[in-house]
TORPA-139834 format. One record per residue (C-alpha): x, y, z; residue number from 1. Coordinates in nm, 2 decimals, always signed. Last residue first. Example, Ala and Ser with C-alpha at 12.3 -4.5 7.8 and 13.67 -1.06 7.14 Angstrom:
NODE       px       py       pz     n
NODE    +1.37    -0.11    +0.71     2
NODE    +1.23    -0.45    +0.78     1
***
This chain:
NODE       px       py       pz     n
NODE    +2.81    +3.93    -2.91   457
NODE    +2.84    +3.82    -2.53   456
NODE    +3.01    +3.48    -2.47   455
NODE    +2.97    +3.37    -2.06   454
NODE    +3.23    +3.45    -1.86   453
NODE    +3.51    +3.20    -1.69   452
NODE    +3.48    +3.24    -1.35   451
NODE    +3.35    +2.97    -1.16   450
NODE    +3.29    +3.00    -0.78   449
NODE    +3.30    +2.73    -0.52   448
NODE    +3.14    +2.50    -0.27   447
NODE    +3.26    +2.13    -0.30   446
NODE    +3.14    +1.92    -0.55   445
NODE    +2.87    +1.65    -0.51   444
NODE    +2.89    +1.31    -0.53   443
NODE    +2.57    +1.16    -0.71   442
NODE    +2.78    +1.01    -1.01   441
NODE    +2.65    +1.15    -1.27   440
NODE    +2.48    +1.45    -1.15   439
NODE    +2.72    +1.55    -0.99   438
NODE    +3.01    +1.52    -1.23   437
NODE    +2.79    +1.69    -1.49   436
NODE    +2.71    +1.99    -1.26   435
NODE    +3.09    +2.02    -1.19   434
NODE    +3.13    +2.04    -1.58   433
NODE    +2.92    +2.25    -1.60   432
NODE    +3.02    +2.52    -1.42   431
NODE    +3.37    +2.51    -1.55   430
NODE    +3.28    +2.51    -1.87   429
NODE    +3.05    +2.79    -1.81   428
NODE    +2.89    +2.93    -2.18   427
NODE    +2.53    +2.92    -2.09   426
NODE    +2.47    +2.51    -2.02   425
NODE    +2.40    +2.59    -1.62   424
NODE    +2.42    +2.93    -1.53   423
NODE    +2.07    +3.06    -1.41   422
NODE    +1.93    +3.41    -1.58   421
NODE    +2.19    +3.64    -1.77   420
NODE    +2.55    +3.75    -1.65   419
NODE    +2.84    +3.57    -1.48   418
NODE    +3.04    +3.47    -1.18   417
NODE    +2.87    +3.16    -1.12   416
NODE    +2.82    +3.06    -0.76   415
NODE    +2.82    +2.69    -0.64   414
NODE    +2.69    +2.68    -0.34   413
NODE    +2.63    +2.33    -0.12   412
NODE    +2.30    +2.26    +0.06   411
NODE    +2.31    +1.99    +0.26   410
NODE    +2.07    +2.07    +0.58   409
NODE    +1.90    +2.34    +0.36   408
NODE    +1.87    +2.66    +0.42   407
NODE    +2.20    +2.83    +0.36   406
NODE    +2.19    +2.73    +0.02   405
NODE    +1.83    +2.89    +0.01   404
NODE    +2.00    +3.20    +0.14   403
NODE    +2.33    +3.21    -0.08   402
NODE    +2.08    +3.13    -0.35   401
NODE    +1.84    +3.41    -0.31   400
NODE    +2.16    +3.64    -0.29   399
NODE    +2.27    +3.58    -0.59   398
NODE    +1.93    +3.77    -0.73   397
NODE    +1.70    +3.55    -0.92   396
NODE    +1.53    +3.75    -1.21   395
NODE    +1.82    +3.99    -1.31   394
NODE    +2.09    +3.73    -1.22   393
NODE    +2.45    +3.90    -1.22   392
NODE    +2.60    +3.69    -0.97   391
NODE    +2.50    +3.35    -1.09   390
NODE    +2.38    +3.11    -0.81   389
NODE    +2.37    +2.73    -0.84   388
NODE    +2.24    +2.51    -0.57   387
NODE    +2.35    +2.17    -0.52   386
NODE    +2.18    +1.94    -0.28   385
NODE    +2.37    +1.71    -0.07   384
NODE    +2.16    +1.39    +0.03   383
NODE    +1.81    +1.46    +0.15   382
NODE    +1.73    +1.35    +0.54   381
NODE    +1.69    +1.71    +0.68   380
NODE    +1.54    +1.89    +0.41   379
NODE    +1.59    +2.23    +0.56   378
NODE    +1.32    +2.42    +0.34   377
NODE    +1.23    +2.78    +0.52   376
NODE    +0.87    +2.91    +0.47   375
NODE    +0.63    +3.15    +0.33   374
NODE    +0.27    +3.06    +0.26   373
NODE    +0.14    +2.77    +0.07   372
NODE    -0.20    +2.73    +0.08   371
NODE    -0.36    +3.00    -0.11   370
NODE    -0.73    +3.11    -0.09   369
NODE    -0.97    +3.01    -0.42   368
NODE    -1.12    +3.33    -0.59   367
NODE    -0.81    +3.59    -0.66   366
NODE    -0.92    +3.92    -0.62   365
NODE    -0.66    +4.03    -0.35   364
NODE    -0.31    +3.81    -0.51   363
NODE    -0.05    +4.02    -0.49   362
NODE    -0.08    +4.13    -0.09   361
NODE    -0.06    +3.77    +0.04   360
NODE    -0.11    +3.46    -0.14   359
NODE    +0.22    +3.33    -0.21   358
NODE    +0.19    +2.94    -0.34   357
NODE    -0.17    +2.96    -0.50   356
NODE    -0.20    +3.27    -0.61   355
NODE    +0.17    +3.22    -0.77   354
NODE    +0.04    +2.87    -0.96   353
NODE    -0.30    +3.12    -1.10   352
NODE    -0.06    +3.39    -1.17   351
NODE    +0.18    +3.17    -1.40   350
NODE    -0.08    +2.98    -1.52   349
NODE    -0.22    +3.25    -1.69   348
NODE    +0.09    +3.42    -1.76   347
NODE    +0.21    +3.02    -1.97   346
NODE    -0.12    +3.00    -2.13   345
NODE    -0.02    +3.00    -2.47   344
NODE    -0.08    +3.31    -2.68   343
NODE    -0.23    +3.35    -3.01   342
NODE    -0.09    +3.59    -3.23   341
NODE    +0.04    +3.33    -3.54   340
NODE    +0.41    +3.45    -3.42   339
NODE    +0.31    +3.32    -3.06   338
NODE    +0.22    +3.52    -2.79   337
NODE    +0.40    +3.40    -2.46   336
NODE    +0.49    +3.72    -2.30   335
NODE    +0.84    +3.76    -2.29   334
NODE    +0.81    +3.62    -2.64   333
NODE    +0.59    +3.88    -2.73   332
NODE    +0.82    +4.15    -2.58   331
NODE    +1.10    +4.08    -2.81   330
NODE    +0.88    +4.13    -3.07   329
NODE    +0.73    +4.45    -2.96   328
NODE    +1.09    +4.60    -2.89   327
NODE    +1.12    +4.48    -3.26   326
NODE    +0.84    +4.68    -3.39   325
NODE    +0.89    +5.00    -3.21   324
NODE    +0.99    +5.22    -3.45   323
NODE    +1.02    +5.58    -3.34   322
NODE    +1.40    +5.65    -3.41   321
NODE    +1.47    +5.58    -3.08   320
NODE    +1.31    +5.34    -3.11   319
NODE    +1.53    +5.17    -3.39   318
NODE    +1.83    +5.15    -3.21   317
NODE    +1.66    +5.02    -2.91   316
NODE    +1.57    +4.75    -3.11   315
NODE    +1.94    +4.68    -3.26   314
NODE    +2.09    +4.69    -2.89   313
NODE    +1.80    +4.47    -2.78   312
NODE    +1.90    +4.22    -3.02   311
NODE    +2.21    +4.23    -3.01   310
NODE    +2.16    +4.19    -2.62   309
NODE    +1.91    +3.82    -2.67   308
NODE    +2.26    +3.63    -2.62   307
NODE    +2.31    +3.75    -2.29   306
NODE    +2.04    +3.58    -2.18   305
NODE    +1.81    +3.72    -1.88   304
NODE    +1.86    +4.05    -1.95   303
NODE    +1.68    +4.04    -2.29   302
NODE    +1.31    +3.97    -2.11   301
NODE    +1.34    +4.29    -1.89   300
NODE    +1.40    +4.54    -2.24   299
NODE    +1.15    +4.34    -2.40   298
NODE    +0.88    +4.37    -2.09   297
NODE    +0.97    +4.75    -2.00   296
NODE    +0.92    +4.87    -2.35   295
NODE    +0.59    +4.68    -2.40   294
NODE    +0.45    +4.83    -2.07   293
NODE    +0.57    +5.17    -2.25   292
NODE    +0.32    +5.09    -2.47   291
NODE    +0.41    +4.97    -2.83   290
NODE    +0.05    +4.98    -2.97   289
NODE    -0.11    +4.73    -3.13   288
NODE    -0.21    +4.74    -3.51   287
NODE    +0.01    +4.49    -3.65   286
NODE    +0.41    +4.44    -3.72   285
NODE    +0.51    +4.83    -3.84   284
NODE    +0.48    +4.96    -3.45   283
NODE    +0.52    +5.33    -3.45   282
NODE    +0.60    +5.43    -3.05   281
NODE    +0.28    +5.48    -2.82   280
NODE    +0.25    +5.84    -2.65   279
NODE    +0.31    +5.96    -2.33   278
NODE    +0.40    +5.67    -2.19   277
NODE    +0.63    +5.57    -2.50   276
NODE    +0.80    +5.87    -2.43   275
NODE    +0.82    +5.80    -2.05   274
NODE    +0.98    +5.46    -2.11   273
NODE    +1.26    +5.60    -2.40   272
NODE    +1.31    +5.87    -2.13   271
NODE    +1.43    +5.62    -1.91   270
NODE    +1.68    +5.49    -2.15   269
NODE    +1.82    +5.78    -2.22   268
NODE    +1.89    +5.82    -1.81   267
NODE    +2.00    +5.51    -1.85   266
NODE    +2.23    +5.60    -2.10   265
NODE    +2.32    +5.92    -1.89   264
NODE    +2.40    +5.70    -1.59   263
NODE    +2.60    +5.43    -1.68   262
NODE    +2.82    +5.63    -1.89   261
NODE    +2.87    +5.60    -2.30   260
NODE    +2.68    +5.91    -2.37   259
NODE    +2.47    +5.88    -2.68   258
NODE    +2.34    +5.55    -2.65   257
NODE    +2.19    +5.34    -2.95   256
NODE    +2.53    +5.12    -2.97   255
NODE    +2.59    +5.00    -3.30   254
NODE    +2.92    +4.86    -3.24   253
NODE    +2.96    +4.78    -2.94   252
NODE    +3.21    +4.84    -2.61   251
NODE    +2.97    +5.10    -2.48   250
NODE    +2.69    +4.80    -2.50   249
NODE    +2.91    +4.62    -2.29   248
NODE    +2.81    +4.85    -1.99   247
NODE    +2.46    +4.92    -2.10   246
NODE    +2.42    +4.53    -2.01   245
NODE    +2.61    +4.53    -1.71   244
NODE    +2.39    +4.83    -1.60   243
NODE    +2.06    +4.62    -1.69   242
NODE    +2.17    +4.33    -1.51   241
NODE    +2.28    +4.58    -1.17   240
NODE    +1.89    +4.71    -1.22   239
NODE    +1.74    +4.36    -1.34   238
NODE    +1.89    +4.23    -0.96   237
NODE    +1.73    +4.52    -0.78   236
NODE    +1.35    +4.51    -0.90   235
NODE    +1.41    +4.12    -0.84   234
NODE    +1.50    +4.15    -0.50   233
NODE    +1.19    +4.41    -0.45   232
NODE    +0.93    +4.17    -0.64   231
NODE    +1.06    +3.89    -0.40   230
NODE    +1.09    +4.09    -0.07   229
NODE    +0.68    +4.16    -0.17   228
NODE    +0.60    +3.78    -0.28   227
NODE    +0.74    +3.63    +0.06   226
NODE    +1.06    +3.50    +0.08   225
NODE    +1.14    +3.16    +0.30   224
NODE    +1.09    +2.95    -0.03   223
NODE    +1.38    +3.17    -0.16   222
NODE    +1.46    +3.13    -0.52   221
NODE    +1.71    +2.96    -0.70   220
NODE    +1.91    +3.00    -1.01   219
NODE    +2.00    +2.69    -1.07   218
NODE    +1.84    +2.40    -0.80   217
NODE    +2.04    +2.08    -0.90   216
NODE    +1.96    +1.76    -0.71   215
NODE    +2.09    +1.45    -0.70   214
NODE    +1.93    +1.08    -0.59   213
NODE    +1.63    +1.19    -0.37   212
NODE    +1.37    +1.02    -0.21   211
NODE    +1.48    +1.05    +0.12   210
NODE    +1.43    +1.44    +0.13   209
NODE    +1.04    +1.37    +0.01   208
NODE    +0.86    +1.68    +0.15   207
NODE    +1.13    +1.93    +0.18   206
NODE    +1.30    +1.78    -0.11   205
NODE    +0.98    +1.86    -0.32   204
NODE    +0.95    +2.21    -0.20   203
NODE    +1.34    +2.28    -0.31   202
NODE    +1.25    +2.13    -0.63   201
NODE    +0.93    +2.34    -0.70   200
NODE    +1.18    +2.61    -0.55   199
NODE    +1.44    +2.57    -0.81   198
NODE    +1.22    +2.50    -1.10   197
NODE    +1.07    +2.83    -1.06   196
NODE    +1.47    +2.96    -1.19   195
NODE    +1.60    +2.63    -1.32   194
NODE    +1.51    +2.26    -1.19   193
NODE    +1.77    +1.95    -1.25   192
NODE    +1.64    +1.65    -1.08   191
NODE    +1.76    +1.32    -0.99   190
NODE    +1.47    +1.14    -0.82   189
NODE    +1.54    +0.82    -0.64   188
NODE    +1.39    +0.42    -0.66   187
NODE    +1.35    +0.50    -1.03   186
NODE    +1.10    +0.32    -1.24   185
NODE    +0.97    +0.62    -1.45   184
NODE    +0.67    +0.59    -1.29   183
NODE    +0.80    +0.57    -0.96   182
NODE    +0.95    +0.94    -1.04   181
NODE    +0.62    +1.08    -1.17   180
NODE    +0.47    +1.00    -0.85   179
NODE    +0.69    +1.18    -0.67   178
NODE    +0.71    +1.47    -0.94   177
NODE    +0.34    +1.42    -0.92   176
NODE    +0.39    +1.54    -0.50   175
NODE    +0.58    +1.83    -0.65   174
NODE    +0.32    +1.95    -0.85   173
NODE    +0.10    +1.98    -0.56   172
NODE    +0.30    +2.14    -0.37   171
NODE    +0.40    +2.40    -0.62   170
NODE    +0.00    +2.50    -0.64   169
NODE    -0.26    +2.42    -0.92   168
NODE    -0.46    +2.25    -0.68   167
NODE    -0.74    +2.55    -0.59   166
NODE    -0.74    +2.65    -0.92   165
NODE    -0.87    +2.34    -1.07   164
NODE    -1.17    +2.33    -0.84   163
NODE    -1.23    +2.72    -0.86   162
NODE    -1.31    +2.67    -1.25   161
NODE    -1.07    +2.73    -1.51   160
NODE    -1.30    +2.97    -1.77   159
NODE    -1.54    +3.17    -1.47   158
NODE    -1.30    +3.18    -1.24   157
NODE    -0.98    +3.29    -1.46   156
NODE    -1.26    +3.52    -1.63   155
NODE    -1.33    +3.66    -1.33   154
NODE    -0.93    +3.65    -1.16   153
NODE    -0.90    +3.89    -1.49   152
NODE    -1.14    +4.11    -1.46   151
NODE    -1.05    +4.21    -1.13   150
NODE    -0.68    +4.25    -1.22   149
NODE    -0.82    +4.45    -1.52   148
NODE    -1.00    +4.66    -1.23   147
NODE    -0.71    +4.73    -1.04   146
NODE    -0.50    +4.87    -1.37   145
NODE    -0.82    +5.08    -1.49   144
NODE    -0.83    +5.24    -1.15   143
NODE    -0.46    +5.35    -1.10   142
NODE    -0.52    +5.46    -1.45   141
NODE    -0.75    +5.69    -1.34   140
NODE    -0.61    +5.78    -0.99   139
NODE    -0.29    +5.95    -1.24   138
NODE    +0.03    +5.82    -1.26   137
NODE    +0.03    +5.46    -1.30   136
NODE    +0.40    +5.32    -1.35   135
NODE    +0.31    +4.95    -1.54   134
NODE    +0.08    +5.10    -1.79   133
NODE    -0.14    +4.83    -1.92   132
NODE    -0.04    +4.71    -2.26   131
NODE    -0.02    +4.33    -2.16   130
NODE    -0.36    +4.36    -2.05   129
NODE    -0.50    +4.50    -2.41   128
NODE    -0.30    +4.20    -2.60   127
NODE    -0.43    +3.96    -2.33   126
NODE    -0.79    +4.07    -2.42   125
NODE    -0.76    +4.02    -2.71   124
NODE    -0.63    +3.71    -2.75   123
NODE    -0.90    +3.55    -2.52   122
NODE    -0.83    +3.52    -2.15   121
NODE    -0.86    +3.32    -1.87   120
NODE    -0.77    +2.92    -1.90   119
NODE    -0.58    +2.73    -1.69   118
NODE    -0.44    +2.43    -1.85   117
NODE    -0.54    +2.05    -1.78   116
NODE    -0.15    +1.92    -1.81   115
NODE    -0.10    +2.03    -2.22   114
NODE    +0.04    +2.39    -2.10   113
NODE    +0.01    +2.39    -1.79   112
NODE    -0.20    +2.41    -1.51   111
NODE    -0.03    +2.11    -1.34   110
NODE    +0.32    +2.10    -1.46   109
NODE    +0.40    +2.05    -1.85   108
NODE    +0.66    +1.80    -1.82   107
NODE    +1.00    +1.70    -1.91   106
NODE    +1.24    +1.41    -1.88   105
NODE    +1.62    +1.32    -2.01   104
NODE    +1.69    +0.93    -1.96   103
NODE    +2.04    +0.94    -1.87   102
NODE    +2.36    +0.81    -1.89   101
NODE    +2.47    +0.93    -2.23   100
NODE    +2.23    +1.28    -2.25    99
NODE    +2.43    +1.36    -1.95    98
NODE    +2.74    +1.29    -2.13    97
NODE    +2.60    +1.51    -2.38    96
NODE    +2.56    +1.83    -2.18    95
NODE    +2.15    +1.90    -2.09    94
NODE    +1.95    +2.13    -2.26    93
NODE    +2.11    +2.05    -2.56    92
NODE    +1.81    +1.90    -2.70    91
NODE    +1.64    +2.19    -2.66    90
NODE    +1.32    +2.30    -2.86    89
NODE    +1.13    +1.95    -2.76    88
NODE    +1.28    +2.02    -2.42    87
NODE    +1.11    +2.35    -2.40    86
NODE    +0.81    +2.26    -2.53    85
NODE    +0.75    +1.93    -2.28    84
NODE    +0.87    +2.16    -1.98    83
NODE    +0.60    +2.45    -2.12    82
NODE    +0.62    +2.73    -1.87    81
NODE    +0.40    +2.84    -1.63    80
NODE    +0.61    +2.91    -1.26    79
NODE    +0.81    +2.96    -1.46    78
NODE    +1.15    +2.78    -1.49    77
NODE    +1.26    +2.49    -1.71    76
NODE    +1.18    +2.24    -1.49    75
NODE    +1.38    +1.89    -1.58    74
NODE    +1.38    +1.53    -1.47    73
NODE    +1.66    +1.30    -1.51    72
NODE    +1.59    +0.93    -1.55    71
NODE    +1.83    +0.61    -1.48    70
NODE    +2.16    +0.50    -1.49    69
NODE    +2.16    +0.42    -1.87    68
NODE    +2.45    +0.27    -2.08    67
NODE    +2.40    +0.48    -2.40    66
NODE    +2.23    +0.75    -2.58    65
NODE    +1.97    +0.77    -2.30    64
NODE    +1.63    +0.84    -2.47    63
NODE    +1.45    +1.18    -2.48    62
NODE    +1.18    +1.24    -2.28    61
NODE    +0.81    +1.43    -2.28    60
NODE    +0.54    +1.47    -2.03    59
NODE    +0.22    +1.56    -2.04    58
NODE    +0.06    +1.54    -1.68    57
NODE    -0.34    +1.38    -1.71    56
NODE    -0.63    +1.50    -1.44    55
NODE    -0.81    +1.27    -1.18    54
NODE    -1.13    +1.37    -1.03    53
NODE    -1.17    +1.16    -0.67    52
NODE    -1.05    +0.88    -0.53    51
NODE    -0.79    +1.02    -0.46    50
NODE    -0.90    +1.29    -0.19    49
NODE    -0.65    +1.48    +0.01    48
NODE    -0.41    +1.46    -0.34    47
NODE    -0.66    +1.68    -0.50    46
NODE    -0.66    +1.68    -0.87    45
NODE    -0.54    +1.31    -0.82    44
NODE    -0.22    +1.18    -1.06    43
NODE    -0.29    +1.02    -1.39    42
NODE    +0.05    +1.05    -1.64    41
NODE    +0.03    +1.10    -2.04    40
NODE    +0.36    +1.02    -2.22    39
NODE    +0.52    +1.13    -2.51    38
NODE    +0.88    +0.98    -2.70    37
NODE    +1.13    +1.22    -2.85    36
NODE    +1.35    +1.10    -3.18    35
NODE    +1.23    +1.41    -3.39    34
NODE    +0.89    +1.30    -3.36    33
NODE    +0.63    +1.20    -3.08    32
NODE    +0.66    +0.85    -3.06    31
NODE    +0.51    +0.68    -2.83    30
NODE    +0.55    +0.60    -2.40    29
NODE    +0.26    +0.43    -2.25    28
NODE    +0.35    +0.51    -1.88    27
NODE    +0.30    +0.22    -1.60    26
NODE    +0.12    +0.30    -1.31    25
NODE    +0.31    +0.22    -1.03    24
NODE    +0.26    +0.53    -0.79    23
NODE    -0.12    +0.66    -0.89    22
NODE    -0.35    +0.36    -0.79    21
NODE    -0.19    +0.32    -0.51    20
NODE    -0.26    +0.64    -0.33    19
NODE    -0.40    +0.57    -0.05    18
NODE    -0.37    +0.88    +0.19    17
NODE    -0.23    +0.89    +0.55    16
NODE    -0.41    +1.18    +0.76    15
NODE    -0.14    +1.44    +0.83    14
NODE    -0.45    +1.74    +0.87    13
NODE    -0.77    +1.56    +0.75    12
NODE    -0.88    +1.34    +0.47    11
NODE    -1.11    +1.64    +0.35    10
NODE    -0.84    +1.91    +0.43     9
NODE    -0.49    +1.89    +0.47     8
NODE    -0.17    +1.62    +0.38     7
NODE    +0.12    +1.56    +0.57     6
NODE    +0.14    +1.20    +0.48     5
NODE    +0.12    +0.97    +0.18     4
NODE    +0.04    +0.66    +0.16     3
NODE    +0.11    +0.34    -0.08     2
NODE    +0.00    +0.00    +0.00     1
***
């Protein structure tokens, strides 16, 4: 018989569930081009009650190349994004002795993607909320901003259902990581999460420490943060990214900037944001307007790879000039709209997962209440647990490692000295080839810093 424990509601507060009909289910792997195999997994909607609606988890793996240890499941980072898209872009996203000894696995978590999505919004409507002015000046747009947040959690309501919002939390998705892991016949997870992935892994250790092989959170957040410190960390972190962008800039070609300081190009760059406030910049793409929401999201999304700053160079280029068709671009992506102008559902999940897992202050219209508050992982009984920080992270400050690190029983730091979001597989040898080690043979490295840089263009 298979239970689990620590688990509220109907069966009660650490009542021991049944949940045998879940762990040992065998998966009917096929085909799915391009040398991938796909996979649908049952798990319970709500793990408190099993015997009751059951929902399907995509997931996606590519084949060991050769003698095979086991499985390696990946989180690309979200909360909300695609696992099964973003391997299925990436077969590099591990190194190829990885590739050699393991089984490489992705999902779409809970809410996601192909795994019973949340739905909200039409096209439309995302196009017109993605425009929103993110600095409200006047009471007006203070009130059209607070009632699209109202419209919003309606339509999330009224096109998810409160049933499937209510269990589309980090917890939940790491209890079908658990069952996941049987699934794939392996008596211990080895995981590799990046940016979300990090804390739906540190959540998972905190509940299953034994059942874990090796672990690699990169780019980590801070289970023990609430939303607010979050937003503020982050706010920080794209500021010292953005400088170390404008820095290299000054050492381009092609650089939009007139003076080549830190502080008159951002000072440039700010008035790019209140121009486009004041008044939309030329888009030759479609009708919409490039907002100075738009402006913010592309210039955001490029800090976090260093290989997206041509691009933002070359875009900022052309605003200046009044053209804001490739900020636009950039900002699509950032946002999930796909060249045929439909979105996926990657923001929707996102704040429905986030509603879930911090609901204080961000979350006031939200209809289901939020289960997962604030709070330290230790992991007491996991194996060492390696968490990479890069220094220049715009989305996961350094300093969200050191803590989380710091956190757990075994938590050992590697810190990349580098720019963009996580460090794994962008341009470290030295970083990953410690990863690789790790992961292979389960004996972690000793706490460290790798220097080599990352390639900029």
């Amino acid at each position: 018989m298979v239970t689990v424990t620590g688990l509220t509601g109907a069966a009660g507060a650490d009542a021991p569930v049944r949940l045998d009909s879940f762990y040992g289910q065998r998966l009917a792997w096929a085909g799915c081009g391009n040398g991938y195999e796909c996979a649908k997994m049952s798990v319970p909607l709500d793990y408190a009650k099993p015997s009751g609606r059951k929902i399907k988890i995509s997931m996606v793996r590519l084949p060991a190349t050769g003698k095979k240890i086991g499985s390696i499941v990946l989180n690309f980072g979200g909360p909300g994004g695609s696992g099964v898209d973003a391997l299925k872009a990436s077969k590099d996203a591990v190194s190829a002795d990885v590739r050699e000894r393991f089984d490489v696995v992705s999902f779409d978590p809970r809410g996601v993607g192909d795994s019973s999505p949340v739905r909200c919004f039409d096209t439309l409507d995302l196009d017109a909320y993605f425009a929103i002015d993110p600095t409200p000046d006047t009471k007006a747009e203070v009130k059209k901003a607070e009632n699209w947040d109202k419209v919003f959690a309606k339509y999330c309501t009224e096109n998810s259902g409160k049933e499937l919002l209510a269990h589309v939390g980090t917890e939940d998705s790491a209890r079908d990581m658990d069952v996941m892991r049987d699934a794939l016949g392996d008596a211990r997870l080895t995981y590799l999460g990046f940016s979300y992935g990090t804390y739906l892994g540190a959540v998972y250790a905190d509940l299953f420490p034994k059942r874990i092989r090796a672990m690699v959170l990169d780019g980590a957040e801070d289970p023990s943060e609430n939303a607010g410190d979050l937003g503020a960390d982050q706010d920080e972190g794209f500021d010292v990214a953005t400088k170390s962008f404008l820095k290299d800039c000054f050492k381009r070609s092609g650089c939009p900037f007139r003076k080549h300081t830190v502080e008159g190009a951002q000072e440039q760059l700010d008035e790019l944001y209140a121009r486009a406030d004041r008044s939309p910049l030329r888009n030759e793409y479609d009708g919409r307007q490039v907002t100075e929401a738009v402006v913010s999201a592309a210039v955001d999304y490029s800090m976090y790879d260093v290989r997206n700053w041509p691009r933002l160079r070359q875009a900022l280029t052309e605003a200046y000039r009044g053209d804001g068709t490739k900020l636009l671009l950039l900002a699509d992506e950032s946002n999930g709209r796909r060249p045929d102008g439909r979105y996926d559902n990657s923001f929707e999940a996102l704040m429905a997962i986030n509603c879930v897992d911090h609901p204080e202050e961000p979350c006031p219209n939200w209809p289901v209440k939020g289960t997962r508050y604030p709070k330290k992982v230790e992991a007491k009984d996991s194996p060492p647990i390696v968490v990479v920080g890069t220094t220049r992270d715009p989305a996961t400050p350094y300093k969200l490692a050191q803590s989380l690190a710091g956190q757990l029983a075994h938590g050992v730091l590697l810190t990349n000295d580098a720019d963009g979001h996580t460090g794994y597989g962008r341009g470290s040898a030295c970083l990953d080839r410690k990863v690789d080690q790790y992961l292979i043979t389960a004996t972690a490295p000793k706490a460290g810093t790798c220097r080599d840089p990352h390639p900029k263009a």
